[in-house]
HTML snippet that shows the backbone in 3Dmol.js (N, CA, C, O; Angstrom):
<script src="https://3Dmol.org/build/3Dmol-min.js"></script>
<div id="view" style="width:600px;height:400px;position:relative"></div>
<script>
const pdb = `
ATOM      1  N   UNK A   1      24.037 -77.801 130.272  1.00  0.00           N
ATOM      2  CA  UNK A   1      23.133 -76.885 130.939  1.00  0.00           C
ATOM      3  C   UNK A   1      23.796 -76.389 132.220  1.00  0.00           C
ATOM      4  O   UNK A   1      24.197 -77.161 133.091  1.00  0.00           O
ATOM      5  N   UNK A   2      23.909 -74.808 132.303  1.00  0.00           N
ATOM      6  CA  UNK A   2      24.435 -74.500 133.600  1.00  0.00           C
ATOM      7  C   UNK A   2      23.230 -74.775 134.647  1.00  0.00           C
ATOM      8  O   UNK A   2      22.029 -75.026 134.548  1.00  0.00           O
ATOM      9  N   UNK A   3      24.368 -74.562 135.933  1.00  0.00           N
ATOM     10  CA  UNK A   3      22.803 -74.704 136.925  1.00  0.00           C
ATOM     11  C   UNK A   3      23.216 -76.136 137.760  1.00  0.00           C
ATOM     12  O   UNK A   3      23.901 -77.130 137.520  1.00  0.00           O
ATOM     13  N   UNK A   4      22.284 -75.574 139.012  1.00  0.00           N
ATOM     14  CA  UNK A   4      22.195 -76.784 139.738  1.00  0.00           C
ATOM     15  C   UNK A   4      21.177 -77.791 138.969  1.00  0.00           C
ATOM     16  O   UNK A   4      20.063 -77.372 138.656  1.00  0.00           O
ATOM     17  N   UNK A   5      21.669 -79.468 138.588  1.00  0.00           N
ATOM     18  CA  UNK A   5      21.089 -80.372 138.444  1.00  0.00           C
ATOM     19  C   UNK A   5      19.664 -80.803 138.989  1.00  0.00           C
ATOM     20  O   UNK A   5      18.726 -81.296 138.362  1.00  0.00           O
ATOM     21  N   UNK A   6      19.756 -80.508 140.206  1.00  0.00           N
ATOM     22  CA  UNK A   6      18.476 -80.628 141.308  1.00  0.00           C
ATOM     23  C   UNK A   6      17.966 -79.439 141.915  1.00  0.00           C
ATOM     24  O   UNK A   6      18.429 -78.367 142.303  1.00  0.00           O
ATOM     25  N   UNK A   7      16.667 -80.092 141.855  1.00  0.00           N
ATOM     26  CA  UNK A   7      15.736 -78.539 143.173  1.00  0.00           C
ATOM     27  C   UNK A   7      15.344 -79.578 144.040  1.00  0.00           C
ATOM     28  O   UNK A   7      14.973 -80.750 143.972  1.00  0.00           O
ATOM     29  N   UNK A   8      15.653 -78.353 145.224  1.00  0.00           N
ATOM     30  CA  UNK A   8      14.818 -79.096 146.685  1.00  0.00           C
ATOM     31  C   UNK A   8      13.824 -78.189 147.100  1.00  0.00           C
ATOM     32  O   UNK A   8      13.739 -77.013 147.454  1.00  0.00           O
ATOM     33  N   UNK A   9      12.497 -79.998 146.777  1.00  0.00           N
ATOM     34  CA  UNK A   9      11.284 -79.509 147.160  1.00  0.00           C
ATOM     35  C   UNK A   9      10.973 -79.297 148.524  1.00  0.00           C
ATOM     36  O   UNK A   9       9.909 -78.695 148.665  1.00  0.00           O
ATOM     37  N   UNK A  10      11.729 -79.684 149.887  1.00  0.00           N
ATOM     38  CA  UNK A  10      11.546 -79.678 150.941  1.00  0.00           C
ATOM     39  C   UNK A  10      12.044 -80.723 151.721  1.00  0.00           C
ATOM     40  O   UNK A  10      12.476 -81.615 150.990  1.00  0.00           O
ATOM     41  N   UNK A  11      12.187 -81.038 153.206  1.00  0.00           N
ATOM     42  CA  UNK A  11      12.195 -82.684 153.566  1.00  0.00           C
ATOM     43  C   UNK A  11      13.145 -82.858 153.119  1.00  0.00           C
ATOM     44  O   UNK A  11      13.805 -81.819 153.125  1.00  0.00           O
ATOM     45  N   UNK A  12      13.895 -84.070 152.471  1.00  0.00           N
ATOM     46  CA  UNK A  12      14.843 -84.312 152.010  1.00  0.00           C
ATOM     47  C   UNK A  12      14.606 -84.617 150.439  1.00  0.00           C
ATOM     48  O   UNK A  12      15.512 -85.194 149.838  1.00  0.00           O
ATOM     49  N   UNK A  13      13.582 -84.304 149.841  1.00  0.00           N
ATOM     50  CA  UNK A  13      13.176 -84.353 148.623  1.00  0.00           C
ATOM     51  C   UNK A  13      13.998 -83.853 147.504  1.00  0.00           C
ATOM     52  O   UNK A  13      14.570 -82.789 147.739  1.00  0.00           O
ATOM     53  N   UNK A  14      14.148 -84.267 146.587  1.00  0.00           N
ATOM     54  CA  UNK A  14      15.081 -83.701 145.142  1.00  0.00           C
ATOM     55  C   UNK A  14      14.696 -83.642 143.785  1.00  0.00           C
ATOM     56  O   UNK A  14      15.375 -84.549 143.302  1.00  0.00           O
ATOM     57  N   UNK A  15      14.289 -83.339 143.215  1.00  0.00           N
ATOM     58  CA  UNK A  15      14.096 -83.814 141.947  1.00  0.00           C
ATOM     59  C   UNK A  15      15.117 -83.009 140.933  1.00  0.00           C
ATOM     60  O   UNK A  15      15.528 -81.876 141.184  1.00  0.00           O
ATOM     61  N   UNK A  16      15.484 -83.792 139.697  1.00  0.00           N
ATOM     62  CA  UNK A  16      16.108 -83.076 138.653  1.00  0.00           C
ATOM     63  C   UNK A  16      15.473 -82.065 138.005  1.00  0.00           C
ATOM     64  O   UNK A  16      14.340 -82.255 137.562  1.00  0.00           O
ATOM     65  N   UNK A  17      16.064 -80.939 137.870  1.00  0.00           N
ATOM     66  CA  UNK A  17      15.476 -79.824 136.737  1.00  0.00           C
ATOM     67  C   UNK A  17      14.981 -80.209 135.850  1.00  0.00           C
ATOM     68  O   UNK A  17      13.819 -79.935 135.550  1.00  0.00           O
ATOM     69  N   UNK A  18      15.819 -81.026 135.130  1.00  0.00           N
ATOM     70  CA  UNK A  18      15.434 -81.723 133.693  1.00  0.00           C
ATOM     71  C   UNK A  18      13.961 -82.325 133.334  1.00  0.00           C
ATOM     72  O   UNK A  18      13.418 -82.585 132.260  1.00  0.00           O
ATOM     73  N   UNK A  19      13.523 -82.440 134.773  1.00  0.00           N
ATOM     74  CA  UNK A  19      12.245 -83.633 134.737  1.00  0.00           C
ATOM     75  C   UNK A  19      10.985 -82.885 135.216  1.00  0.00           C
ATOM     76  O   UNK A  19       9.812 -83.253 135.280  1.00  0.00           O
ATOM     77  N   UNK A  20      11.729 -81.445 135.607  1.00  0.00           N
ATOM     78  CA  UNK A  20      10.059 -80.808 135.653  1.00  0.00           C
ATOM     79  C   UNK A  20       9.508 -80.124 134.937  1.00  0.00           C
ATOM     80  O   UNK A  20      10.170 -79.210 134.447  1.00  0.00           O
ATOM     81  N   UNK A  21       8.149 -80.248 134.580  1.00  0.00           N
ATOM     82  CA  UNK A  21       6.998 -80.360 133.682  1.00  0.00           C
ATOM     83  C   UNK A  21       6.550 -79.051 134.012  1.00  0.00           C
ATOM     84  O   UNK A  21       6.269 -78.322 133.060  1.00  0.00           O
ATOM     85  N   UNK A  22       6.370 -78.396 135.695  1.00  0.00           N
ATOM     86  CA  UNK A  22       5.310 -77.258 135.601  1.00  0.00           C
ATOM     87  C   UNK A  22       5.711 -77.415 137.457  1.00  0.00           C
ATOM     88  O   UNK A  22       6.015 -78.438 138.071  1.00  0.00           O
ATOM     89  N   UNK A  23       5.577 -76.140 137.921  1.00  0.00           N
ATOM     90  CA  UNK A  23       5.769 -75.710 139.557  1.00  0.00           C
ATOM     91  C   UNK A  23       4.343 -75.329 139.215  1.00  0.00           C
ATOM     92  O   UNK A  23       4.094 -74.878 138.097  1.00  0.00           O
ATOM     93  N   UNK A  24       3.378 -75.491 140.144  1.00  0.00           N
ATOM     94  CA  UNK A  24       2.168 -74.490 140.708  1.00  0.00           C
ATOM     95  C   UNK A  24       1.617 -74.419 141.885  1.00  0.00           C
ATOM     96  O   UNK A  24       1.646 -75.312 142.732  1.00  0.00           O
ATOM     97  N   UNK A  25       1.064 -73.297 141.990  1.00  0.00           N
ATOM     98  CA  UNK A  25       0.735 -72.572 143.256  1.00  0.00           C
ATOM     99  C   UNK A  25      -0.453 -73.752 143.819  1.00  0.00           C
ATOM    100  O   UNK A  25      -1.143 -74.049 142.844  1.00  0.00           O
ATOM    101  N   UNK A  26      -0.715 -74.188 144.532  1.00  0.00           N
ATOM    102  CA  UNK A  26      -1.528 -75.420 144.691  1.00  0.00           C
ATOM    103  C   UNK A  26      -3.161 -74.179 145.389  1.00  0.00           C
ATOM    104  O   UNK A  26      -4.167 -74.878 145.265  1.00  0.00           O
ATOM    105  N   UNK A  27      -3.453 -73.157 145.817  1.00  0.00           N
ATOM    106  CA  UNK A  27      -4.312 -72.552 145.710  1.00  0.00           C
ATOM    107  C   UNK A  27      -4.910 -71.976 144.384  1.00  0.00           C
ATOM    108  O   UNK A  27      -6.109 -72.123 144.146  1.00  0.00           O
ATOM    109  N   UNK A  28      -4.290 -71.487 143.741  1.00  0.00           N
ATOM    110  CA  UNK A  28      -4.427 -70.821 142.429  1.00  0.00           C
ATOM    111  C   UNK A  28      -5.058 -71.896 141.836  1.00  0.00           C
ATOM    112  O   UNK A  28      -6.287 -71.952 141.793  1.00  0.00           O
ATOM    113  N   UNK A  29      -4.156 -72.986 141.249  1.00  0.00           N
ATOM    114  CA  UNK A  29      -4.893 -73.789 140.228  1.00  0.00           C
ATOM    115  C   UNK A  29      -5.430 -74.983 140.523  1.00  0.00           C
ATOM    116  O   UNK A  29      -5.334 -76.002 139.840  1.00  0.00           O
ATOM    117  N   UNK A  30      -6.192 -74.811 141.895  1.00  0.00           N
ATOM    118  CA  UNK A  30      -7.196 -76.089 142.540  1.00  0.00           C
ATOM    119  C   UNK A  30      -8.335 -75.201 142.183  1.00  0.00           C
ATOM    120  O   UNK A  30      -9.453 -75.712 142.115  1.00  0.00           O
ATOM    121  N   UNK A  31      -8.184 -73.925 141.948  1.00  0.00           N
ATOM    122  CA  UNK A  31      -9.580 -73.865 141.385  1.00  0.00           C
ATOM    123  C   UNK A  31     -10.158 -73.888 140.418  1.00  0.00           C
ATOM    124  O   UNK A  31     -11.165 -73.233 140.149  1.00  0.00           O
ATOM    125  N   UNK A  32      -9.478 -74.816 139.614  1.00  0.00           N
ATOM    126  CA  UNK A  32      -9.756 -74.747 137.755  1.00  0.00           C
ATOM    127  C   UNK A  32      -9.724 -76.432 138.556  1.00  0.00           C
ATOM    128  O   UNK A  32      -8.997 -77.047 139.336  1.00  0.00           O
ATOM    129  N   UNK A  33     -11.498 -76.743 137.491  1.00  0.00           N
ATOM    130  CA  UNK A  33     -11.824 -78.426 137.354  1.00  0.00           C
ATOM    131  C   UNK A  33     -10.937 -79.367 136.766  1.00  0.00           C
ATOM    132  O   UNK A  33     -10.974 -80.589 136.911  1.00  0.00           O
ATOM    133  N   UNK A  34     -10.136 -78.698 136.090  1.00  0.00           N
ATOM    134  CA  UNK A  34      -9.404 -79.276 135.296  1.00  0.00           C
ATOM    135  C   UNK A  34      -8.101 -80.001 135.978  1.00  0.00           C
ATOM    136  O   UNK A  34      -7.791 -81.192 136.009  1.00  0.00           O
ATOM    137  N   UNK A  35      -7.263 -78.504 136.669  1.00  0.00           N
ATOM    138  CA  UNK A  35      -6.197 -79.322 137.970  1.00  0.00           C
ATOM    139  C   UNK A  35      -6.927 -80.109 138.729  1.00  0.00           C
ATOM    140  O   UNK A  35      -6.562 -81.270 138.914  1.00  0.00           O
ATOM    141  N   UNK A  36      -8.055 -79.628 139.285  1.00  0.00           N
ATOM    142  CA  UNK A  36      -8.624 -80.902 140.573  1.00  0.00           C
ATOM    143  C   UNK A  36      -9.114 -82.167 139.597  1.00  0.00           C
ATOM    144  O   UNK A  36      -9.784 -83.053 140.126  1.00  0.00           O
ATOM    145  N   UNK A  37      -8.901 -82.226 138.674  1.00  0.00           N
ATOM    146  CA  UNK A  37      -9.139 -83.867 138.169  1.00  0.00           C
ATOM    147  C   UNK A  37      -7.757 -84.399 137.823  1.00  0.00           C
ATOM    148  O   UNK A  37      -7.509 -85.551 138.179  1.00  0.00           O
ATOM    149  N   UNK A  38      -6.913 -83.771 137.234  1.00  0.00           N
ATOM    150  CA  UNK A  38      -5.475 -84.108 137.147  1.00  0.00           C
ATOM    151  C   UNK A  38      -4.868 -84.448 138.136  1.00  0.00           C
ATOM    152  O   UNK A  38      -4.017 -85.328 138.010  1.00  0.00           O
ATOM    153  N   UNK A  39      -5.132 -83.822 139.497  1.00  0.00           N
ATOM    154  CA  UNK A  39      -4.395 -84.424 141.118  1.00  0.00           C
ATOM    155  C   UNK A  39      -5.511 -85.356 141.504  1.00  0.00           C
ATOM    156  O   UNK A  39      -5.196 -86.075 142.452  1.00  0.00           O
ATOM    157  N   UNK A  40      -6.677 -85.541 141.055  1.00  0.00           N
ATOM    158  CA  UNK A  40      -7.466 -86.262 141.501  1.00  0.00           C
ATOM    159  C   UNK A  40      -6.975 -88.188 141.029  1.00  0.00           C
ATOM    160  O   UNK A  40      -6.775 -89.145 141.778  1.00  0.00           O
ATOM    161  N   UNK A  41      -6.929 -88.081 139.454  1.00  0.00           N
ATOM    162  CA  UNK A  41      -6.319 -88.996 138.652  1.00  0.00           C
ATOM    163  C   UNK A  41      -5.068 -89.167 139.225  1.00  0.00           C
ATOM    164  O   UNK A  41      -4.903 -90.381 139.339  1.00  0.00           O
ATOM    165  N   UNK A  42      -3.833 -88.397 139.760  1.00  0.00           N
ATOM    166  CA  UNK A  42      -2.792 -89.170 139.702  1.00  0.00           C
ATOM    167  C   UNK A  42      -2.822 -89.148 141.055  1.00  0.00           C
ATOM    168  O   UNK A  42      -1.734 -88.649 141.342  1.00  0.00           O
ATOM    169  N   UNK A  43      -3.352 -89.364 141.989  1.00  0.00           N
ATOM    170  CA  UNK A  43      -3.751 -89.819 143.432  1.00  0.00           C
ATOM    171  C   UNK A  43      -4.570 -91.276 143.428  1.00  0.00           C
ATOM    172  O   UNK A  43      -4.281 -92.203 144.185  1.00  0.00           O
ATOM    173  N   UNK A  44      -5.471 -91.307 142.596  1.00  0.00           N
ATOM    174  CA  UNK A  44      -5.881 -92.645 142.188  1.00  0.00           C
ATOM    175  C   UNK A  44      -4.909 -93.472 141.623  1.00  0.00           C
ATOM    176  O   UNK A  44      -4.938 -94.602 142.109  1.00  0.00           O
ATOM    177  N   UNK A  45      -3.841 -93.260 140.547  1.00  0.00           N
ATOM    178  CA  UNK A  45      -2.741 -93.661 139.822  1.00  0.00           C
ATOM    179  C   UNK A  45      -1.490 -93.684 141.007  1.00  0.00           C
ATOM    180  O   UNK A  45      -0.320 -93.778 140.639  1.00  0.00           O
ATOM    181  N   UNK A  46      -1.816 -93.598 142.323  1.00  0.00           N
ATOM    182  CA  UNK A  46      -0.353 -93.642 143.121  1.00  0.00           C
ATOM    183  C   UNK A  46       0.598 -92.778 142.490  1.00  0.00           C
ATOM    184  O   UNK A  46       1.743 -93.195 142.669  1.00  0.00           O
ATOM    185  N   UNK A  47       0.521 -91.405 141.611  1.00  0.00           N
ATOM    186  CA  UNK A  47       1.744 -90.833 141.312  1.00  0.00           C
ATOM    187  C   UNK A  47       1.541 -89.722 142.030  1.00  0.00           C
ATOM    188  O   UNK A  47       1.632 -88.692 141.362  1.00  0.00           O
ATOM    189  N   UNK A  48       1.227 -89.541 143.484  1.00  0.00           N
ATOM    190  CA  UNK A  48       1.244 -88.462 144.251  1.00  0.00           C
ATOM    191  C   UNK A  48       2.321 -88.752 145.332  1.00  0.00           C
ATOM    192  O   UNK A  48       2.318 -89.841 145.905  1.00  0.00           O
ATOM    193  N   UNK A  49       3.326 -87.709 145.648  1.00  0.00           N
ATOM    194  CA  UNK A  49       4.421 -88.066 146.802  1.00  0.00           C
ATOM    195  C   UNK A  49       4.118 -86.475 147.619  1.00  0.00           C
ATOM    196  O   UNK A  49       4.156 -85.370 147.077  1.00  0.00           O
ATOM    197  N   UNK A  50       3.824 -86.774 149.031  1.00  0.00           N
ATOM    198  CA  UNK A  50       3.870 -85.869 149.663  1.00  0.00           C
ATOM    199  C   UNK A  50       4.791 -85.645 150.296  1.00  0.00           C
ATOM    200  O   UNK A  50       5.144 -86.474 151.134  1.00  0.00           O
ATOM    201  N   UNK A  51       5.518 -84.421 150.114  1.00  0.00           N
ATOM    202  CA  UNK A  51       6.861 -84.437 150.894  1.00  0.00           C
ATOM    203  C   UNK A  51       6.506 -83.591 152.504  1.00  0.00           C
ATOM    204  O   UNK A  51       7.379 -83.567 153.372  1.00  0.00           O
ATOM    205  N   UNK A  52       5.609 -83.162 152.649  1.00  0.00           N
ATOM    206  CA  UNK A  52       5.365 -82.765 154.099  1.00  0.00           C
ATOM    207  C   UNK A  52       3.995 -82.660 153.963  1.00  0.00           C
ATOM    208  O   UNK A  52       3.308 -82.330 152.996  1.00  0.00           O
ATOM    209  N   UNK A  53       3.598 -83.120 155.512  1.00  0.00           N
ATOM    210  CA  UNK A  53       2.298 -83.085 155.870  1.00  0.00           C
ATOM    211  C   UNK A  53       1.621 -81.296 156.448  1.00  0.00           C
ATOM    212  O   UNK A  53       0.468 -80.934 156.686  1.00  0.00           O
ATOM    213  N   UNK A  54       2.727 -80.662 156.491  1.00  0.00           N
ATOM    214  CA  UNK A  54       2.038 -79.188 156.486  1.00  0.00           C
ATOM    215  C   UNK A  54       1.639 -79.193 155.781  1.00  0.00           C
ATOM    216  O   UNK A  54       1.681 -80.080 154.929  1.00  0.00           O
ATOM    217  N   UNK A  55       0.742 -77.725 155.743  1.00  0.00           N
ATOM    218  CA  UNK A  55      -0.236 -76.980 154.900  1.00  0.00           C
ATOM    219  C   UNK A  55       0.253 -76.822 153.429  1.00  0.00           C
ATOM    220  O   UNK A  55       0.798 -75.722 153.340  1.00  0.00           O
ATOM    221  N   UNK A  56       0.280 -77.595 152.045  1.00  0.00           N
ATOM    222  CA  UNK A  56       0.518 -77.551 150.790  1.00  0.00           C
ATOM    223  C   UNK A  56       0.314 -76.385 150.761  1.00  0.00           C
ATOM    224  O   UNK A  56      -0.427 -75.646 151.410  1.00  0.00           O
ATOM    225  N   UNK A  57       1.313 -76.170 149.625  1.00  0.00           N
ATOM    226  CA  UNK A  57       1.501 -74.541 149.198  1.00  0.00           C
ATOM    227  C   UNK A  57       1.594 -74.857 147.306  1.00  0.00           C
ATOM    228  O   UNK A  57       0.793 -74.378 146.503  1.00  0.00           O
ATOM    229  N   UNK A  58       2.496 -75.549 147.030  1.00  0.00           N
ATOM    230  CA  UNK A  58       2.506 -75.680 145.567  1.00  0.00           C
ATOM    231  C   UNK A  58       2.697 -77.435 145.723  1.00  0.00           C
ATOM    232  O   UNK A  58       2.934 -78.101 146.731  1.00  0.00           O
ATOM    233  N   UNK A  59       2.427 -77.983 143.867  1.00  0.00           N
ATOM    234  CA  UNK A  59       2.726 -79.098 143.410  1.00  0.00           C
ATOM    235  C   UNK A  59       3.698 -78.868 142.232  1.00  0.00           C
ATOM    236  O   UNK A  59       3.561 -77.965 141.406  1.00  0.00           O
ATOM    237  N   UNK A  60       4.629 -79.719 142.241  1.00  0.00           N
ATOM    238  CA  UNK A  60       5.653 -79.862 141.058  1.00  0.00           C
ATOM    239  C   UNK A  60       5.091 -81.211 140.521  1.00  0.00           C
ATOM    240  O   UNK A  60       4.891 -82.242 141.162  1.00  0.00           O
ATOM    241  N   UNK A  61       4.843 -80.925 138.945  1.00  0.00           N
ATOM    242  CA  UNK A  61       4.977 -81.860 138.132  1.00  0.00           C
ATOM    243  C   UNK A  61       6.531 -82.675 137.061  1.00  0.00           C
ATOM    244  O   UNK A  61       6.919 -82.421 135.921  1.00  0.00           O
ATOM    245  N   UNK A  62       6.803 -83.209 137.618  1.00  0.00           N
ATOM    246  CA  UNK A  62       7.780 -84.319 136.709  1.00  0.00           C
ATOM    247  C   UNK A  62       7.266 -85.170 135.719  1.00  0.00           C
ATOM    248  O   UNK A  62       6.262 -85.882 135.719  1.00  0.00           O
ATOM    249  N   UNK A  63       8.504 -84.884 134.512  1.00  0.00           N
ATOM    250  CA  UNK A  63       7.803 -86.181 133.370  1.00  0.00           C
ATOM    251  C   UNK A  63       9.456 -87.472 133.846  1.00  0.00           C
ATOM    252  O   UNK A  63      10.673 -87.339 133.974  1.00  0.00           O
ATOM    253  N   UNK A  64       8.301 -88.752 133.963  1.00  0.00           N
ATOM    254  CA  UNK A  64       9.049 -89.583 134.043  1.00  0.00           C
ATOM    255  C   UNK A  64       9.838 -90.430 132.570  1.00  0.00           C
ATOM    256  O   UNK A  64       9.534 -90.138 131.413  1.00  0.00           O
ATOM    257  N   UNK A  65      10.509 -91.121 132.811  1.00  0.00           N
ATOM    258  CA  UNK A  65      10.894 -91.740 131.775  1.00  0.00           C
ATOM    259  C   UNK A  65      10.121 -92.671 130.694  1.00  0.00           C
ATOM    260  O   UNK A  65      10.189 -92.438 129.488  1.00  0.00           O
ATOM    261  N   UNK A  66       9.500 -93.575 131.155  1.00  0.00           N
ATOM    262  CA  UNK A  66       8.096 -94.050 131.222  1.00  0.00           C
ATOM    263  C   UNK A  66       6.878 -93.130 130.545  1.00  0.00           C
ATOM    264  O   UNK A  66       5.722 -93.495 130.330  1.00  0.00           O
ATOM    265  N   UNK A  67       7.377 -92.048 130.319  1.00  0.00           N
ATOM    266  CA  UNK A  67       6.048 -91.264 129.927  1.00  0.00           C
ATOM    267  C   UNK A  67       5.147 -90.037 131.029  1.00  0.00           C
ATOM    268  O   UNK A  67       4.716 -88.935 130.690  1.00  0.00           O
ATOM    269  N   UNK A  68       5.071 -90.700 132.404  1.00  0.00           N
ATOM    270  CA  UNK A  68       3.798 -90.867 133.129  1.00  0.00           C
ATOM    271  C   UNK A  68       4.340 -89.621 133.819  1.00  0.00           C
ATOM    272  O   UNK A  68       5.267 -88.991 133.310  1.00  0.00           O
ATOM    273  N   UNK A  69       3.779 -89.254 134.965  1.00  0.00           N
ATOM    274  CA  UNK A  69       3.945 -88.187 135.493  1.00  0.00           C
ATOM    275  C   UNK A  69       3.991 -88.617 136.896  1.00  0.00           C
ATOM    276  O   UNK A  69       3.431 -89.645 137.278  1.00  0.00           O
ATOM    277  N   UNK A  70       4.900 -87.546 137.945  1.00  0.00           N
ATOM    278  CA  UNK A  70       4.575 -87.401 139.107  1.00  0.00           C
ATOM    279  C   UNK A  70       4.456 -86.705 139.700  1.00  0.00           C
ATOM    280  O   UNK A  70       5.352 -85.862 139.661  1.00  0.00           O
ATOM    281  N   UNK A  71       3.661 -86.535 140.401  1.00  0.00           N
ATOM    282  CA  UNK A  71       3.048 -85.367 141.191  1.00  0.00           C
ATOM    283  C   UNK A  71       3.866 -85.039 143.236  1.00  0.00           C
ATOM    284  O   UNK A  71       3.646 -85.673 144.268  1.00  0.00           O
ATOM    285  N   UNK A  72       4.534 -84.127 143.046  1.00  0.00           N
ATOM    286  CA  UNK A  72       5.267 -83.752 144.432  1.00  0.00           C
ATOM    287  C   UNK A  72       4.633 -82.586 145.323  1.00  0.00           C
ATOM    288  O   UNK A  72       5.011 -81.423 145.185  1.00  0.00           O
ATOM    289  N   UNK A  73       3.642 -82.960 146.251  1.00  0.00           N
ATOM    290  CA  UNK A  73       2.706 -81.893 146.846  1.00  0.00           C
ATOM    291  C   UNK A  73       3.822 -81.226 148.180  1.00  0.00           C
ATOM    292  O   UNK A  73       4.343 -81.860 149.097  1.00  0.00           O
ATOM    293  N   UNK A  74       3.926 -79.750 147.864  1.00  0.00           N
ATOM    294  CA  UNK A  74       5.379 -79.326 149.286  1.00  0.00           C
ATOM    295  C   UNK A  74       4.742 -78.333 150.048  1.00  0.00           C
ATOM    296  O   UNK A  74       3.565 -78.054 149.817  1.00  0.00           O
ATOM    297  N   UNK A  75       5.388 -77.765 150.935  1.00  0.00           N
ATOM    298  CA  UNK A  75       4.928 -77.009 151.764  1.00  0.00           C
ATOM    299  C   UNK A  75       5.512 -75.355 151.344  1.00  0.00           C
ATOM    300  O   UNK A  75       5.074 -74.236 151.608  1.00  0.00           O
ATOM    301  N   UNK A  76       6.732 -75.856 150.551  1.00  0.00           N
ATOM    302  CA  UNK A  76       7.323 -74.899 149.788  1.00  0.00           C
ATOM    303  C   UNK A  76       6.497 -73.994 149.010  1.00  0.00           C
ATOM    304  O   UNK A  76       5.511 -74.692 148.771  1.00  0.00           O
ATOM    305  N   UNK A  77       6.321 -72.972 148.522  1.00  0.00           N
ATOM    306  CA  UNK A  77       5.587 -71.883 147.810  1.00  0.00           C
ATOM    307  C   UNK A  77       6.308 -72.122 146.764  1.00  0.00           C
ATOM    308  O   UNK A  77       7.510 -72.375 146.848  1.00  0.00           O
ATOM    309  N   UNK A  78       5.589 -72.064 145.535  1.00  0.00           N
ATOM    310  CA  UNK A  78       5.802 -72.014 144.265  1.00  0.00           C
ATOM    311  C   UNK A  78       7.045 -70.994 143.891  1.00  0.00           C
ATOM    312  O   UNK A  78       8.174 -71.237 143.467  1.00  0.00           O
ATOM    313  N   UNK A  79       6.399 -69.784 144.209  1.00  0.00           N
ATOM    314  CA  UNK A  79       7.488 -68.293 144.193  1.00  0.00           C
ATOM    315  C   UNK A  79       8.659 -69.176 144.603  1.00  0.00           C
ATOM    316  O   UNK A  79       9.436 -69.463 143.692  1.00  0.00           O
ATOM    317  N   UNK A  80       8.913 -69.639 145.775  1.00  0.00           N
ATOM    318  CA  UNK A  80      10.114 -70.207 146.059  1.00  0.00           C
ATOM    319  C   UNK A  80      10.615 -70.768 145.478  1.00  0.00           C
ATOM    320  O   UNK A  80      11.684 -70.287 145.103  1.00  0.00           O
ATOM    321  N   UNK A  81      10.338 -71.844 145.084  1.00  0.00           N
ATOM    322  CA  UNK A  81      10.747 -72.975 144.532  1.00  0.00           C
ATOM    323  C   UNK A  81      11.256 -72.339 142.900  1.00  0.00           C
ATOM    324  O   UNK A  81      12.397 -72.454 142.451  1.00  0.00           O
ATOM    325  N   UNK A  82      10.099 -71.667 142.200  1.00  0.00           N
ATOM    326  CA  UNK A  82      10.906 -71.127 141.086  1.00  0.00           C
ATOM    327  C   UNK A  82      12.176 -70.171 140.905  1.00  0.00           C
ATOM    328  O   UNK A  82      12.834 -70.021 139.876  1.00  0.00           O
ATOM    329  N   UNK A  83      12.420 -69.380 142.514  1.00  0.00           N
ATOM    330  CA  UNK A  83      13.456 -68.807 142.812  1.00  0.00           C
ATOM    331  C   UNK A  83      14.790 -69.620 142.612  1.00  0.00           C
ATOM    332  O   UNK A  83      15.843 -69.551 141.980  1.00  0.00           O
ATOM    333  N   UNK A  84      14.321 -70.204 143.262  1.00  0.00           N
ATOM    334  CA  UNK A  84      15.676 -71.930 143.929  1.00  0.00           C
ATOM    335  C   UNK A  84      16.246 -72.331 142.370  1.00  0.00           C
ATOM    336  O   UNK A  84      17.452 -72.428 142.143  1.00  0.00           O
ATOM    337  N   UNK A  85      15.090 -72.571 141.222  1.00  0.00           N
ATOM    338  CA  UNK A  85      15.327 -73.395 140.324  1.00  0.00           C
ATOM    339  C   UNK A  85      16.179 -72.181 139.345  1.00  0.00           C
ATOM    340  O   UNK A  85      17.079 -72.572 138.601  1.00  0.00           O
ATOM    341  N   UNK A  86      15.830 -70.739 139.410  1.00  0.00           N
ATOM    342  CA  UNK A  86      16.341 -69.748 138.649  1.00  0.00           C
ATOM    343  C   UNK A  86      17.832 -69.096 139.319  1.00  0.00           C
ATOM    344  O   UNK A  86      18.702 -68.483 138.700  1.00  0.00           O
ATOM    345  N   UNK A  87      17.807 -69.424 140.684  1.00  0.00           N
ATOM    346  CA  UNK A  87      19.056 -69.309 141.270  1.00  0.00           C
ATOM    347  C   UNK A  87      20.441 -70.194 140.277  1.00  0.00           C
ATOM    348  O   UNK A  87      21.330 -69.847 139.500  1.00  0.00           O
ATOM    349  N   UNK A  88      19.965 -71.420 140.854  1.00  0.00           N
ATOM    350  CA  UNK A  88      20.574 -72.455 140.132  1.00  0.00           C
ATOM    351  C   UNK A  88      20.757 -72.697 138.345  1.00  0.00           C
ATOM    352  O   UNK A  88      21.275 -73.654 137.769  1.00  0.00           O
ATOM    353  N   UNK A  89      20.103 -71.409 137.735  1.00  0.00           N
ATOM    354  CA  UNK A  89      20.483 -71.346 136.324  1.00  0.00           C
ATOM    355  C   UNK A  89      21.232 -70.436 136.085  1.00  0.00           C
ATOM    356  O   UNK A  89      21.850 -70.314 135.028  1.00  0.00           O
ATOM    357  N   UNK A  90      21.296 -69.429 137.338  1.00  0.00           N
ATOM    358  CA  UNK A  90      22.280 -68.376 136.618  1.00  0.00           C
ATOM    359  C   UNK A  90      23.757 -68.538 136.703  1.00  0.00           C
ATOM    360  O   UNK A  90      24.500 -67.728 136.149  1.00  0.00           O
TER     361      UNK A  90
END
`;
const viewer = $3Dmol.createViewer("view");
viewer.addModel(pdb, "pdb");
viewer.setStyle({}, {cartoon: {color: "spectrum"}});
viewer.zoomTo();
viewer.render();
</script>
């Protein structure tokens, strides 16, 4: 796979390309019941990592090895972050 290996979510945060599941706009899809029970559940499940305490802008989902998921809340904008990750493919 060409491309940078990693995206940076912010902070000193990294995750592999390989392992993400879904970038979203953390306004957009907090308003569907459905995301606010999915961040609700993996906040109860400890699979929430906040990489900055500013104002959330998007969440990246990762599939772990294990199955399970983790949830990376950034300050980063989604738009961005999918920029970063499409930079790094071309």
């Amino acid at each position: 796979m060409a491309g940078q290996p990693y995206l940076h979510l912010g902070g000193d945060v990294v995750v592999r390309t390989r392992d993400i599941v879904g970038i979203f706009d953390m306004e957009k899809t907090t308003e569907s019941a459905i995301s606010r029970r999915f961040l609700a559940d993996a906040e109860k499940g400890g699979r929430v990592y906040t990489v900055s305490y500013e104002l959330p802008k998007a969440y990246v989902v990762t599939a772990e090895e294990d199955g399970s998921e983790t949830v990376y809340i950034t300050q980063v904008s989604a738009a961005t972050l999918r920029r970063r990750m499409k930079k790094g493919m071309d």
